[in-house]
C-alpha positions, 0 to 999 in steps of 0.5 A: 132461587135467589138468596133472599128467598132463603133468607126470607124463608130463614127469618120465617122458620125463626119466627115459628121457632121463636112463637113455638118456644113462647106458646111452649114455654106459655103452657108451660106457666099456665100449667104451673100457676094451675098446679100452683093454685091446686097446691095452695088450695089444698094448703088452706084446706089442711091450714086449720089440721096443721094449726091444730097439730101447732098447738098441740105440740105447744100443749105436750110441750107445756106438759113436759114442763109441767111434769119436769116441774113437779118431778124437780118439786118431788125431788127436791121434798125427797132431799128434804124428807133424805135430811130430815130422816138423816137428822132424825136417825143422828139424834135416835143414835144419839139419844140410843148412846146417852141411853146406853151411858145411862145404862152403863152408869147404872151398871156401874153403880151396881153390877147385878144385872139379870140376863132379861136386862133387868136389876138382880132381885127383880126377876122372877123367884129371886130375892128383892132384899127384903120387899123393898121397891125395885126397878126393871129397866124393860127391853124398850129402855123405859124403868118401872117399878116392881114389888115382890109380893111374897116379900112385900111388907114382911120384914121379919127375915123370913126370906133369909134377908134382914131389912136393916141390912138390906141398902137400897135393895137393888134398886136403880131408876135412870 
C-alpha cells in the first residue's frame, strides 16, 4: 500500500478521534447543564423555606438580645436594690447604736435595771416609790409609761416609801 493510503487513512482515525472526543465531551456538557438546570430548579423551590430559616435565625437573634437586655436591666436593679439594702441596714446599725448609747446613758443615769430590760420599780411586784409615774423601755427600744396601781395616788407610806423622799421615782424616758 503506498504511504499516502496510510497517511489518509491516519488523518481519518484523527478525525473520528477528534469528532468522538467532541460528541463526548458535548454530552458530557448537555448532562451538566440538564443536571444544572435540575439543581437550580430545586434552589428556587427550597428559596422561600431558606428565607424563612433567615428570618427566623434574624428574630432568635433579636430575642437573644432582648433577653441579654432585660437580664443587664435586672442586673443592674439588683445592684441598686444590693446598695439600697446595704445603705439601709448601715443606717438600722447606726440608729441600733444611738440607740444603745441612749440605752447606755440611761443606765448611767440610774443603774437599777430589771432583768425584762426595764427600770427597777417597774416590774411586777415591785416598789414604784411611792406611785409615782415610771417608764419601760419595752424589747422593741420604745419608752411607755406605766403606774403601779396598788400605789398610785396613796401617799401615805404605806408602801414602806415616803413620797418626800422618794426623787424621781426611777423613772427615765430616752
Amino acid at each position: 500500500m503506498p504511504s499516502w493510503v496510510w497517511i489518509i487513512i491516519a488523518v481519518v482515525v484523527i478525525l473520528v478521534v477528534i469528532a468522538l472526543v467532541v460528541a463526548g465531551r458535548r454530552r458530557r456538557q448537555d448532562v451538566n447543564r440538564r443536571r444544572a438546570a435540575e439543581i437550580r430548579e430545586e434552589a428556587a423551590t427550597r428559596a422561600p423555606e431558606v428565607r424563612r430559616h433567615e428570618a427566623s435565625a434574624r428574630e432568635r437573634e433579636a430575642e437573644a438580645a432582648a433577653a441579654r437586655a432585660e437580664a443587664d436591666r435586672k442586673q443592674a436593679e439588683a445592684e441598686r436594690l444590693q446598695v439600697e439594702a446595704q445603705e439601709r441596714q448601715n443606717e438600722a446599725t447606726a440608729r441600733r447604736e444611738e440607740h444603745e448609747e441612749r440605752l447606755a446613758e440611761a443606765d448611767r443615769l440610774d443603774p437599777r435595771r430589771g432583768e425584762d430590760g426595764a427600770t427597777a420599780g417597774t416590774g411586777p411586784g415591785a416598789d414604784s416609790g411611792g406611785g409615782t409615774d415610771t417608764t419601760v423601755t419595752l424589747p422593741d427600744g420604745t419608752t411607755e409609761p406605766v403606774v403601779d396601781p396598788r400605789t398610785h395616788g396613796r401617799g401615805d407610806g404605806a408602801d414602806g416609801t415616803d413620797d418626800s423622799t422618794s426623787g424621781s421615782g426611777g423613772s427615765h424616758r430616752l
